[in-house]
Jmol script that loads the backbone (N, CA, C; Angstrom):
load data "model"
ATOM      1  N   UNK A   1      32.780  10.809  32.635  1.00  0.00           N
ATOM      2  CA  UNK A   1      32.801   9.420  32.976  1.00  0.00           C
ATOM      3  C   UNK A   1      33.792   8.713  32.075  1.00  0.00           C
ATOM      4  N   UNK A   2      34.586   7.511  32.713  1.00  0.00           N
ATOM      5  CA  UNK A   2      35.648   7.253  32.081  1.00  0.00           C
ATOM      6  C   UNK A   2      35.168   6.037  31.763  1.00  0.00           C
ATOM      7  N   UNK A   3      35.477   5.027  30.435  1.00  0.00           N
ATOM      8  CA  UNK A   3      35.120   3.563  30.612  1.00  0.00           C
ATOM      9  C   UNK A   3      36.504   2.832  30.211  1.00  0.00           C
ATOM     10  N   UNK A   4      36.571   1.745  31.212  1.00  0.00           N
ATOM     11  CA  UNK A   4      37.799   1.013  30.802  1.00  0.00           C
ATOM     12  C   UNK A   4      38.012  -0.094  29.827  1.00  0.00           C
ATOM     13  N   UNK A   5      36.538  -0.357  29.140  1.00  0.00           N
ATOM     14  CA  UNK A   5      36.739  -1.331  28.284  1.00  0.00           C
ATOM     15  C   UNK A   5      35.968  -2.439  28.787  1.00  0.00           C
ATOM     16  N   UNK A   6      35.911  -3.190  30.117  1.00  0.00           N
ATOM     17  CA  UNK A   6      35.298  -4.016  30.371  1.00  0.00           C
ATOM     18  C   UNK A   6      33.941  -3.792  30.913  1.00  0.00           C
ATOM     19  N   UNK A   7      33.056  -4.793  30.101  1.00  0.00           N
ATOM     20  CA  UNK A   7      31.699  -4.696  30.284  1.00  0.00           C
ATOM     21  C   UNK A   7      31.823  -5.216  31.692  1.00  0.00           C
ATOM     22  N   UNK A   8      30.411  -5.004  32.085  1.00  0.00           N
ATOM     23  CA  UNK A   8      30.081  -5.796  33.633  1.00  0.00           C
ATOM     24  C   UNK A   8      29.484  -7.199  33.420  1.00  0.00           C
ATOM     25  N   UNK A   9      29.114  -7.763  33.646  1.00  0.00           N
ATOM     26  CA  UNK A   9      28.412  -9.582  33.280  1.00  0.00           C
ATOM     27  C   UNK A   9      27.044  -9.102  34.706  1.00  0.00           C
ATOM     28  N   UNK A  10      25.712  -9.658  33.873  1.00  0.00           N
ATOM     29  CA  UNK A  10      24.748  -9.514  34.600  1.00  0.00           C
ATOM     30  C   UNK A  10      24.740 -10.544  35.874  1.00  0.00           C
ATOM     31  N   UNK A  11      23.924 -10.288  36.940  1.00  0.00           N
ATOM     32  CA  UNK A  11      24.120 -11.292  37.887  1.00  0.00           C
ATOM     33  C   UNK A  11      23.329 -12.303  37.554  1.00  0.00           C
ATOM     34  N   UNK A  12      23.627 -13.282  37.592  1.00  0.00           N
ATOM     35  CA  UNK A  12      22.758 -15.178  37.627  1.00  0.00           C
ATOM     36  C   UNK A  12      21.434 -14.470  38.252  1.00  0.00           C
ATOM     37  N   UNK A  13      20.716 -14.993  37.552  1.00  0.00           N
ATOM     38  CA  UNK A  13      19.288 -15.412  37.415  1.00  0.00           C
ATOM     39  C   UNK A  13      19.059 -16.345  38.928  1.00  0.00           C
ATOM     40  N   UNK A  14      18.578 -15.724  40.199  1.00  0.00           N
ATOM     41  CA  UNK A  14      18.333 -16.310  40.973  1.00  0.00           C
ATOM     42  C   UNK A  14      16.769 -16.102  41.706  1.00  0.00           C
ATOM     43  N   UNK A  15      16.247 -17.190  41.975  1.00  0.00           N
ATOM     44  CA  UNK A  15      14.380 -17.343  42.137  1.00  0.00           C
ATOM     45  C   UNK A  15      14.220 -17.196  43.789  1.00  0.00           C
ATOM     46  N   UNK A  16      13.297 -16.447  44.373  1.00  0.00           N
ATOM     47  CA  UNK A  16      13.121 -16.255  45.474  1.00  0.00           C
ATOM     48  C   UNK A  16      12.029 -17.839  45.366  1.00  0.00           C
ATOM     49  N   UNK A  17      12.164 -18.431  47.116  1.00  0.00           N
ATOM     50  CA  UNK A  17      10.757 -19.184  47.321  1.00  0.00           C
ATOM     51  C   UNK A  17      10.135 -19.424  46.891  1.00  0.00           C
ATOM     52  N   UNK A  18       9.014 -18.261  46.910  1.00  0.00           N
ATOM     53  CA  UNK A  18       8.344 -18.173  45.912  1.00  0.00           C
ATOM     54  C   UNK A  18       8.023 -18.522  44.527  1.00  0.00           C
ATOM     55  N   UNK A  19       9.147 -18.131  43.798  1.00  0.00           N
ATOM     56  CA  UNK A  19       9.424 -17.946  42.482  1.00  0.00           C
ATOM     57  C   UNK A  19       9.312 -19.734  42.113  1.00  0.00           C
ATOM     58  N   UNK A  20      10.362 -20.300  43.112  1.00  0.00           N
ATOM     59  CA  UNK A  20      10.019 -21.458  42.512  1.00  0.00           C
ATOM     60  C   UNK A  20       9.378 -22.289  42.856  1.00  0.00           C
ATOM     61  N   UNK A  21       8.304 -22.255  43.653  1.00  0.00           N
ATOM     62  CA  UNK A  21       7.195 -22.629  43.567  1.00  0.00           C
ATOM     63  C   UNK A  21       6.130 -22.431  42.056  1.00  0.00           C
ATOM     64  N   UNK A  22       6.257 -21.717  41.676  1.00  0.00           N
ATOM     65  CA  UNK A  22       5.833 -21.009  40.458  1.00  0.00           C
ATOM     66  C   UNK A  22       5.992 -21.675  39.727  1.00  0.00           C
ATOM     67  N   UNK A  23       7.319 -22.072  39.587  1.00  0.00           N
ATOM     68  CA  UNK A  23       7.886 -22.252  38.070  1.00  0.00           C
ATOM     69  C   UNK A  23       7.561 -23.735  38.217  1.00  0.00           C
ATOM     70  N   UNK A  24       7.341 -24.589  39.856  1.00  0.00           N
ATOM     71  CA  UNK A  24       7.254 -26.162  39.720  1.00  0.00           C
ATOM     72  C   UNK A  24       5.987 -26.434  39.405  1.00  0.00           C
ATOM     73  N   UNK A  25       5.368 -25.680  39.769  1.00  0.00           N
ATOM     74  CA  UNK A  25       3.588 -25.666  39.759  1.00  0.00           C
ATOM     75  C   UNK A  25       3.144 -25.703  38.218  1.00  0.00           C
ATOM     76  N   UNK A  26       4.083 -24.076  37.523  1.00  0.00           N
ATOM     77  CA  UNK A  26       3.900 -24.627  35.821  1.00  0.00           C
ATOM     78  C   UNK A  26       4.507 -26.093  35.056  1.00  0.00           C
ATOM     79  N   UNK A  27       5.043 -26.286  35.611  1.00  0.00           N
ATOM     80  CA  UNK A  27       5.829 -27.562  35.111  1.00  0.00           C
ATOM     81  C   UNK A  27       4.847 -28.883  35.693  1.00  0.00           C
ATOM     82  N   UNK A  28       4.723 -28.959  36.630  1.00  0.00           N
ATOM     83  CA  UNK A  28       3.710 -29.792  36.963  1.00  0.00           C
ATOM     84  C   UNK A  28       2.186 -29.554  36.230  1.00  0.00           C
ATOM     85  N   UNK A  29       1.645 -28.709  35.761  1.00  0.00           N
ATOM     86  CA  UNK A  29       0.505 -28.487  35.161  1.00  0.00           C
ATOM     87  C   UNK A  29       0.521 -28.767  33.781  1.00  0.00           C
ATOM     88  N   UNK A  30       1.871 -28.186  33.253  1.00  0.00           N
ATOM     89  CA  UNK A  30       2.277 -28.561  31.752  1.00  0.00           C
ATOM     90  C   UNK A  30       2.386 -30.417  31.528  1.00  0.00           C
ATOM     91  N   UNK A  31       2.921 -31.203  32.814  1.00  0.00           N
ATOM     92  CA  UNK A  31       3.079 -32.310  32.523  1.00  0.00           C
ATOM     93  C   UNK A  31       1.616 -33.043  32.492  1.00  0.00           C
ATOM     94  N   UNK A  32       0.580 -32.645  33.570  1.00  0.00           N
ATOM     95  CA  UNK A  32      -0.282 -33.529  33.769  1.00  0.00           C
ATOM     96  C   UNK A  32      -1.535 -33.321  32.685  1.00  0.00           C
ATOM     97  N   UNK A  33      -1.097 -31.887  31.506  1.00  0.00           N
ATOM     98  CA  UNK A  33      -1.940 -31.540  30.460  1.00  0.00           C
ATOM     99  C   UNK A  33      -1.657 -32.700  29.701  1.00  0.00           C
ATOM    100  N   UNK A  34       0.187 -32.760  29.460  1.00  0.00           N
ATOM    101  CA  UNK A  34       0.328 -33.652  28.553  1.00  0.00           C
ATOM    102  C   UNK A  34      -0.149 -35.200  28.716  1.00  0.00           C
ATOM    103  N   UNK A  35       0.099 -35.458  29.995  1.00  0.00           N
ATOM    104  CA  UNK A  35      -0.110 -36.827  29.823  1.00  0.00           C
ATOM    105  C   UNK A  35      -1.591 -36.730  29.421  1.00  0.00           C
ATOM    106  N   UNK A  36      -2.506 -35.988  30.157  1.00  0.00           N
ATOM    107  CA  UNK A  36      -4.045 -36.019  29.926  1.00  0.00           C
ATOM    108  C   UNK A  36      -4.167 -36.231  28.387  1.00  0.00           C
ATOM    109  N   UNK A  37      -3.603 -35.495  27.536  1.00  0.00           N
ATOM    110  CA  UNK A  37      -3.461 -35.785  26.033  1.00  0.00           C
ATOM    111  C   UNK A  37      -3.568 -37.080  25.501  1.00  0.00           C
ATOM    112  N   UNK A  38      -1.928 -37.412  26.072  1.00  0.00           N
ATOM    113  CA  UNK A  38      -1.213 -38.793  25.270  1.00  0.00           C
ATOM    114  C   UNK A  38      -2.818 -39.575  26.198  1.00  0.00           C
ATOM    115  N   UNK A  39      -3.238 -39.974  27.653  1.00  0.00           N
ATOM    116  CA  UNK A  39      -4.140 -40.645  27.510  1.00  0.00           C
ATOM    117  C   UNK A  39      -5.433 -40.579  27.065  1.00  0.00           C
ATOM    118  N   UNK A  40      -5.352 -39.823  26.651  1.00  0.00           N
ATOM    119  CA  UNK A  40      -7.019 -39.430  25.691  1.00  0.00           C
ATOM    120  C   UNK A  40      -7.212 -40.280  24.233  1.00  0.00           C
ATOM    121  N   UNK A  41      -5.716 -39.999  24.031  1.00  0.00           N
ATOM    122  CA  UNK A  41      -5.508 -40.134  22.709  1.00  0.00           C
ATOM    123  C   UNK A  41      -5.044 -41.702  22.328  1.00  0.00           C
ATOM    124  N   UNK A  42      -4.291 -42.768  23.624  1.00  0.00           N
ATOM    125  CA  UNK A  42      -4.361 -43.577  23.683  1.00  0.00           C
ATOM    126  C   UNK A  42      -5.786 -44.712  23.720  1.00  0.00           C
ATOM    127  N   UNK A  43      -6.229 -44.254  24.816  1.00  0.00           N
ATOM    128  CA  UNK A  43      -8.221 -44.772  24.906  1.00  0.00           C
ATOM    129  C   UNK A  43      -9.044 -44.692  23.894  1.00  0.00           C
ATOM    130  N   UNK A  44      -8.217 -43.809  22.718  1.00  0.00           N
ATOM    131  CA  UNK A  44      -9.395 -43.864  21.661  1.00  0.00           C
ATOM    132  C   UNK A  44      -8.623 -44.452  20.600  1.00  0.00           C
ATOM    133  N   UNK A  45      -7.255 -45.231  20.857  1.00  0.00           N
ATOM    134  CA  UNK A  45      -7.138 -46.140  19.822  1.00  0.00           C
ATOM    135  C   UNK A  45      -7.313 -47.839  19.787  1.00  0.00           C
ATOM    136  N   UNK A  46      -8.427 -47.764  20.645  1.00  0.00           N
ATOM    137  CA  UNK A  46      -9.277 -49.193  20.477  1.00  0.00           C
ATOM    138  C   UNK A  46     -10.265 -48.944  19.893  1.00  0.00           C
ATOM    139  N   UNK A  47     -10.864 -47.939  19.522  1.00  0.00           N
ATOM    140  CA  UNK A  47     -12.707 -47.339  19.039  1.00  0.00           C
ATOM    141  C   UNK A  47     -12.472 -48.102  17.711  1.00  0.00           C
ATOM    142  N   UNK A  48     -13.509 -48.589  17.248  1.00  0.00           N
ATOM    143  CA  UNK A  48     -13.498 -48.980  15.909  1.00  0.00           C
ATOM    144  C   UNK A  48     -13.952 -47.915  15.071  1.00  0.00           C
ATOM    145  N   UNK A  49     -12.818 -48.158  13.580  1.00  0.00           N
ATOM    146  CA  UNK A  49     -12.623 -46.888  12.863  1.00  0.00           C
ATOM    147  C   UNK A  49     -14.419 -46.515  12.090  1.00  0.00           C
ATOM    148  N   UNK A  50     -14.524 -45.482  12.273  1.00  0.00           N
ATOM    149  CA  UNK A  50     -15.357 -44.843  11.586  1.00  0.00           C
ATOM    150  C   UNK A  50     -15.884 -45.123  10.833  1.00  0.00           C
ATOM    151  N   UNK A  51     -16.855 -44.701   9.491  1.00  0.00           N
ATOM    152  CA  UNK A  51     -17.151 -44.924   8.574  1.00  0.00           C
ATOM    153  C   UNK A  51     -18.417 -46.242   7.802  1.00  0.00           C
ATOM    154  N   UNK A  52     -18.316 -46.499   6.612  1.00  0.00           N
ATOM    155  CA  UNK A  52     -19.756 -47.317   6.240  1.00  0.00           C
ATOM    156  C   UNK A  52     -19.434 -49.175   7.087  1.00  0.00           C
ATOM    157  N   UNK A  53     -19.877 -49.562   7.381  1.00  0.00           N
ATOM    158  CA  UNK A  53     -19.906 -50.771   7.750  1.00  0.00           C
ATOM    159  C   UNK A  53     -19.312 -51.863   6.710  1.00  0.00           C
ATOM    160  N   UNK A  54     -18.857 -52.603   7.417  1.00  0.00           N
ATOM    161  CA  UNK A  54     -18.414 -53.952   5.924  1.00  0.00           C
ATOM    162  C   UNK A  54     -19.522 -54.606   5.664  1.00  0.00           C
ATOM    163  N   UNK A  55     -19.425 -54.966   4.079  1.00  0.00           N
ATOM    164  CA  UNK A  55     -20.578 -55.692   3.686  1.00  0.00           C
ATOM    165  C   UNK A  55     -19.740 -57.094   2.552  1.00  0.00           C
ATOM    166  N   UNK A  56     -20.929 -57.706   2.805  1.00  0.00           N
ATOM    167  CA  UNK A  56     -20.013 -59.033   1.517  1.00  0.00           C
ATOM    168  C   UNK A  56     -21.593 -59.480   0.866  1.00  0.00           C
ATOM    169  N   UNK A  57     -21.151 -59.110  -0.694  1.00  0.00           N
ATOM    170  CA  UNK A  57     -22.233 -59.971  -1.125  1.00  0.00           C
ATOM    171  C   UNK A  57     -22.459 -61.714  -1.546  1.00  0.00           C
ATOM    172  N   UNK A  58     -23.385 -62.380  -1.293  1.00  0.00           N
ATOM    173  CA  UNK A  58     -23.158 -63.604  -1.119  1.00  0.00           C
ATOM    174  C   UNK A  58     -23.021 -64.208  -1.900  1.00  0.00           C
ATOM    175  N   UNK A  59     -22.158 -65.628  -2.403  1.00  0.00           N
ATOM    176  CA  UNK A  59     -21.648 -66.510  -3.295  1.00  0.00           C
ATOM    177  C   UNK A  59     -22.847 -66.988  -3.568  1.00  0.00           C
ATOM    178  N   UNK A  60     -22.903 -67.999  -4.735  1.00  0.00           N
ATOM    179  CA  UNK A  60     -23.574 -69.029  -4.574  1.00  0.00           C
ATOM    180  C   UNK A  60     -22.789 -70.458  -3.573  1.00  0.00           C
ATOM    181  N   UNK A  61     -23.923 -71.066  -2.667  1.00  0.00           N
ATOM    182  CA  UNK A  61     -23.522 -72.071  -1.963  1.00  0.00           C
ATOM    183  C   UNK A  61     -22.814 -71.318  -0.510  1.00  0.00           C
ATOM    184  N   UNK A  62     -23.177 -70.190  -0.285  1.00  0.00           N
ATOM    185  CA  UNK A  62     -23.107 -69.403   0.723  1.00  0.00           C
ATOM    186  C   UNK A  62     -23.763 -69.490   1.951  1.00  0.00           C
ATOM    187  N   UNK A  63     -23.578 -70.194   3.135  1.00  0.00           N
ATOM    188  CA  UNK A  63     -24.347 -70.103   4.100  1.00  0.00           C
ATOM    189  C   UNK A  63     -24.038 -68.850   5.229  1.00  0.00           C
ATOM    190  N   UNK A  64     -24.808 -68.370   5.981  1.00  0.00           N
ATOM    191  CA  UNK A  64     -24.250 -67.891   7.240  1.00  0.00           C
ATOM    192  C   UNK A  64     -23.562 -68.219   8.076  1.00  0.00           C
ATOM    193  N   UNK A  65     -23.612 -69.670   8.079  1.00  0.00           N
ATOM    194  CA  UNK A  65     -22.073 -69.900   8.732  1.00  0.00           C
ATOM    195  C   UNK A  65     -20.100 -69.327   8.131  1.00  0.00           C
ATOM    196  N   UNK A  66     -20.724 -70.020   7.114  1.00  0.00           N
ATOM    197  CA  UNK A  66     -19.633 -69.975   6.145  1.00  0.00           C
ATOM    198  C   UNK A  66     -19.146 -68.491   5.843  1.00  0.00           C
ATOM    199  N   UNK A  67     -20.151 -67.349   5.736  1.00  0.00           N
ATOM    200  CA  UNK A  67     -19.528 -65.796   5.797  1.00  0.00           C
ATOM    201  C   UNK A  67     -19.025 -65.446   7.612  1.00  0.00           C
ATOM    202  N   UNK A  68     -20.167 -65.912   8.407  1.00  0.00           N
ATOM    203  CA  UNK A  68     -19.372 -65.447   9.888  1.00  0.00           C
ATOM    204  C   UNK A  68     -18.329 -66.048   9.752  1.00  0.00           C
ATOM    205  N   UNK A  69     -17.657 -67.443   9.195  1.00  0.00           N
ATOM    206  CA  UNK A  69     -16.202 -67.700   9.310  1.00  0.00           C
ATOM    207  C   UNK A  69     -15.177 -66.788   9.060  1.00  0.00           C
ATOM    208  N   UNK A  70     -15.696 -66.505   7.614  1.00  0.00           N
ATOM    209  CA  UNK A  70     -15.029 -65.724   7.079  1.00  0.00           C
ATOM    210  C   UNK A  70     -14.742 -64.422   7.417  1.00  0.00           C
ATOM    211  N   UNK A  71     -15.725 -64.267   8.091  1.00  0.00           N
ATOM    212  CA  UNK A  71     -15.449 -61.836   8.641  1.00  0.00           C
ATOM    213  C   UNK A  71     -15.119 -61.878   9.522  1.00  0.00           C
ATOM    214  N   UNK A  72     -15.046 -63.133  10.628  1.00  0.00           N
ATOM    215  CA  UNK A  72     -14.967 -62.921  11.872  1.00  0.00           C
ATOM    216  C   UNK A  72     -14.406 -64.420  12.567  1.00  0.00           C
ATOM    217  N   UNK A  73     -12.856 -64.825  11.718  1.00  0.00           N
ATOM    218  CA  UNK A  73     -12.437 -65.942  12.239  1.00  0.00           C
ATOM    219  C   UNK A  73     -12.030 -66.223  13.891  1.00  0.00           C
ATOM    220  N   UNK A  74     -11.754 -65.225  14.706  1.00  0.00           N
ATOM    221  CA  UNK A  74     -11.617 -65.463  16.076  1.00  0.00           C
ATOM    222  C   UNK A  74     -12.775 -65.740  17.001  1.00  0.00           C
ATOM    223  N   UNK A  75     -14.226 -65.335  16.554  1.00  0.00           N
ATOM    224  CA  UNK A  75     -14.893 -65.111  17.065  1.00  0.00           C
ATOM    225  C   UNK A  75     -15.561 -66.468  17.196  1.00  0.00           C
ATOM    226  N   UNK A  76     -16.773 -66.897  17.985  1.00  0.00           N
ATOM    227  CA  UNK A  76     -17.982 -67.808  17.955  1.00  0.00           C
ATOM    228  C   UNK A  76     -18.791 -67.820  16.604  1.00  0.00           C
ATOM    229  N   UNK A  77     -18.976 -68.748  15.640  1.00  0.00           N
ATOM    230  CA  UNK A  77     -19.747 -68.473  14.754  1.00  0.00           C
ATOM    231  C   UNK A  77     -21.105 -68.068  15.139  1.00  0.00           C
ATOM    232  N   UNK A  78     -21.440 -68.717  15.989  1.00  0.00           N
ATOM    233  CA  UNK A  78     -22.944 -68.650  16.375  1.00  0.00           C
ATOM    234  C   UNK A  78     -23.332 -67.220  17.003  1.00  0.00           C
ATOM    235  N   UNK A  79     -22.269 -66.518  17.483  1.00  0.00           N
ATOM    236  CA  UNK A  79     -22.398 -64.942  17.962  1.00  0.00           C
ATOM    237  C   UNK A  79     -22.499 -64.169  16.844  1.00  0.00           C
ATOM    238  N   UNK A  80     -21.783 -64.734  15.598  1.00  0.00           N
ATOM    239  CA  UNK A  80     -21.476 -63.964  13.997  1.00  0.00           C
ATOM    240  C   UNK A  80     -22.529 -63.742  13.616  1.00  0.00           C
ATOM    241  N   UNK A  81     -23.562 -64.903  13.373  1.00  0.00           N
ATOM    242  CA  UNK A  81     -24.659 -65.449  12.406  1.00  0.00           C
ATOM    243  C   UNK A  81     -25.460 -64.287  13.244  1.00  0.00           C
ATOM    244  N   UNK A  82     -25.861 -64.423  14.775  1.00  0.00           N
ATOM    245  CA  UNK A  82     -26.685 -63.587  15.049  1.00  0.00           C
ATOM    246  C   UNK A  82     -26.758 -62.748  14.869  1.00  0.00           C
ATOM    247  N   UNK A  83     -25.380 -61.885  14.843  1.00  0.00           N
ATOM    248  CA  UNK A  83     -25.337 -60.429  14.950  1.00  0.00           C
ATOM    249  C   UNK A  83     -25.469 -59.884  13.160  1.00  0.00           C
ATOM    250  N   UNK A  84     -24.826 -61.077  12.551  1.00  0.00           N
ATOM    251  CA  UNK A  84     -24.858 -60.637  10.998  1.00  0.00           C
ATOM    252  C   UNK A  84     -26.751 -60.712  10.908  1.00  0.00           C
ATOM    253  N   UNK A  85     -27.643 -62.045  11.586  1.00  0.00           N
ATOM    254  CA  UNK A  85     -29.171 -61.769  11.420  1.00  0.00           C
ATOM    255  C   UNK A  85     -29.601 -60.276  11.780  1.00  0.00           C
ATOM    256  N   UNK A  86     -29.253 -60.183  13.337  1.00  0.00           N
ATOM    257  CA  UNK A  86     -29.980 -58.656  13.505  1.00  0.00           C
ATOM    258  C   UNK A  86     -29.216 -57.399  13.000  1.00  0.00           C
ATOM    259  N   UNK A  87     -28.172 -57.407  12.281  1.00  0.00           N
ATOM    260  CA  UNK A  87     -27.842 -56.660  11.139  1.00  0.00           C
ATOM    261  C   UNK A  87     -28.417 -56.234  10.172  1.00  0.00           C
ATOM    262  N   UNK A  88     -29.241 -57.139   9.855  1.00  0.00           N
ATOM    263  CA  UNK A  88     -29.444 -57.468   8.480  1.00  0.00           C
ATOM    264  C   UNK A  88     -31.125 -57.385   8.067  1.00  0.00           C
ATOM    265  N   UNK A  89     -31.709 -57.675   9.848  1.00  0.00           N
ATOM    266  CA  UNK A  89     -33.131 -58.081   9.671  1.00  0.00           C
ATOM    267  C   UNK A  89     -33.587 -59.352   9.087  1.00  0.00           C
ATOM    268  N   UNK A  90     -32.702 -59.754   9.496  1.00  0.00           N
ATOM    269  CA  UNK A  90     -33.204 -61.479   8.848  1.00  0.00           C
ATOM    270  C   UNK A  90     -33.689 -62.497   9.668  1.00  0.00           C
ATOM    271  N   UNK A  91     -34.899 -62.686   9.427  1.00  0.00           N
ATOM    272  CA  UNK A  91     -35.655 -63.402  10.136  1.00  0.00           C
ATOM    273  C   UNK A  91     -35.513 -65.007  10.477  1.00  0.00           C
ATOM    274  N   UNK A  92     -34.943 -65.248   9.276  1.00  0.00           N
ATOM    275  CA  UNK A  92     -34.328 -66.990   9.153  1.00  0.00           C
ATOM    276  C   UNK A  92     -33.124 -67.034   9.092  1.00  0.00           C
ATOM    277  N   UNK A  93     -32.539 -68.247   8.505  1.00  0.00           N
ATOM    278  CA  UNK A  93     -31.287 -68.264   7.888  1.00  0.00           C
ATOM    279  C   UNK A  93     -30.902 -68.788   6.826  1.00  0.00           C
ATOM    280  N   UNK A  94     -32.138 -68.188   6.183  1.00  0.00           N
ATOM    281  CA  UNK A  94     -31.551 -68.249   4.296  1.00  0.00           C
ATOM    282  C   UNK A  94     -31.241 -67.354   3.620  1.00  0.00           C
ATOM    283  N   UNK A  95     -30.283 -67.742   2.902  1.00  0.00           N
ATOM    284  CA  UNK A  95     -30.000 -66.251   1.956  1.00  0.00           C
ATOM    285  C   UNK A  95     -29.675 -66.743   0.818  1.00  0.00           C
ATOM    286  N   UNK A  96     -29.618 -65.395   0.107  1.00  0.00           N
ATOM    287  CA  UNK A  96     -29.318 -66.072  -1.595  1.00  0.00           C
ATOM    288  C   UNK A  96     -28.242 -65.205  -2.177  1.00  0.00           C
ATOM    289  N   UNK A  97     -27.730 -66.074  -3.396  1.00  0.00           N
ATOM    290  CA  UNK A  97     -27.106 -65.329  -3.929  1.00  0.00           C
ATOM    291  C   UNK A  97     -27.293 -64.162  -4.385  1.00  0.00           C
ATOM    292  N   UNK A  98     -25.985 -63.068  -4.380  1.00  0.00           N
ATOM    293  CA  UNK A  98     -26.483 -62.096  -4.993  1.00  0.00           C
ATOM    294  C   UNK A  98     -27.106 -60.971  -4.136  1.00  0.00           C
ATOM    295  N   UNK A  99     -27.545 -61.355  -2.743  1.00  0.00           N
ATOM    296  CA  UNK A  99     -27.516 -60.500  -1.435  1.00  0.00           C
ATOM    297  C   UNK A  99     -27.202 -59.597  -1.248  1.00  0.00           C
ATOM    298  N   UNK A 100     -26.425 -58.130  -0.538  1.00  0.00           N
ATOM    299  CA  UNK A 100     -25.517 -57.704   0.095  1.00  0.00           C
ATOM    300  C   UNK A 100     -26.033 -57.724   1.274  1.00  0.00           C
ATOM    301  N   UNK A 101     -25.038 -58.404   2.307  1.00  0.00           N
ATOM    302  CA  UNK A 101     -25.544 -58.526   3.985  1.00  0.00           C
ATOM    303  C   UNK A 101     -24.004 -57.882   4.436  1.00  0.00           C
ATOM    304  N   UNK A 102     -24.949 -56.460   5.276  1.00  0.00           N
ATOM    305  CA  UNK A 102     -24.112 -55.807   6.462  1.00  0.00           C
ATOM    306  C   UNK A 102     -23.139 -57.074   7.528  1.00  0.00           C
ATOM    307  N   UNK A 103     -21.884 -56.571   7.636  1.00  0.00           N
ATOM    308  CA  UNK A 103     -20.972 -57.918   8.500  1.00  0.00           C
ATOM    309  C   UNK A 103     -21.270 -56.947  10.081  1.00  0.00           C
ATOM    310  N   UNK A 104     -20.897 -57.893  10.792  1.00  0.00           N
ATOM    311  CA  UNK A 104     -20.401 -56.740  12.152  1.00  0.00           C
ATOM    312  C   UNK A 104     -18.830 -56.335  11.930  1.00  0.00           C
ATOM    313  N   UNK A 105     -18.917 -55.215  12.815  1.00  0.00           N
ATOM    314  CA  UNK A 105     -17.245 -54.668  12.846  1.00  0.00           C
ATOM    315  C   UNK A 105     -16.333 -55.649  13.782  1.00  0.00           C
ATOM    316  N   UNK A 106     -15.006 -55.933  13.479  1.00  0.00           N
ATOM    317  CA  UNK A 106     -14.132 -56.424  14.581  1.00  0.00           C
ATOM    318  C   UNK A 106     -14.087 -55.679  15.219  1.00  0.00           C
ATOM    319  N   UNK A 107     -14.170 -56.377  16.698  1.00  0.00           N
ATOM    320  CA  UNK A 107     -13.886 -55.973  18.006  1.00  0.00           C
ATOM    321  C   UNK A 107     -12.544 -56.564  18.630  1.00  0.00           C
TER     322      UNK A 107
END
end "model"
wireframe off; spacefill off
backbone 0.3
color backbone group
């Protein structure tokens, strides 16, 4: 056998029907994993973060109004106070200095 030096070049890579059906089907499955991801992972960046609850211990001359202002300026005070009462188990709305009262989390 004689060789003249020149290699041969393989033929192009060509997909029957079939084939690419295949290959759109993986590509389509790979995309709709990902997005499933990115939206998983989006929906859970409204959850409020984890961990011990905020707390503030109270001044003197401290009312419950005056802390719901403070933890929760966007909100209704009167939604604050409640939720800081059944937080807290507080039956009235006195408190004293020197306290520590659970806040609610921002929403």
């Amino acid at each position: 056998m004689v060789t003249t030096g020149a290699r041969r070049q393989p033929a192009p890579l060509r997909l029957t029907r079939r084939g690419r059906v295949v290959v759109l089907t993986f590509f389509i499955l790979l995309a709709s994993l990902a997005s499933a991801v990115l939206w998983t992972t989006a929906s859970r960046a409204g959850d409020p973060a984890a961990g011990p609850a905020p707390t503030v211990v109270v001044q003197p001359h401290d009312t419950l109004w005056s802390i719901a202002g403070r933890a929760a300026p966007g909100r209704s005070p009167w939604e604050v106070v409640a939720e800081i009462r059944r937080l807290n188990g507080l039956d009235g709305y006195y408190i004293h200095a020197g306290e520590t009262l659970i806040l609610p989390r921002e929403r």
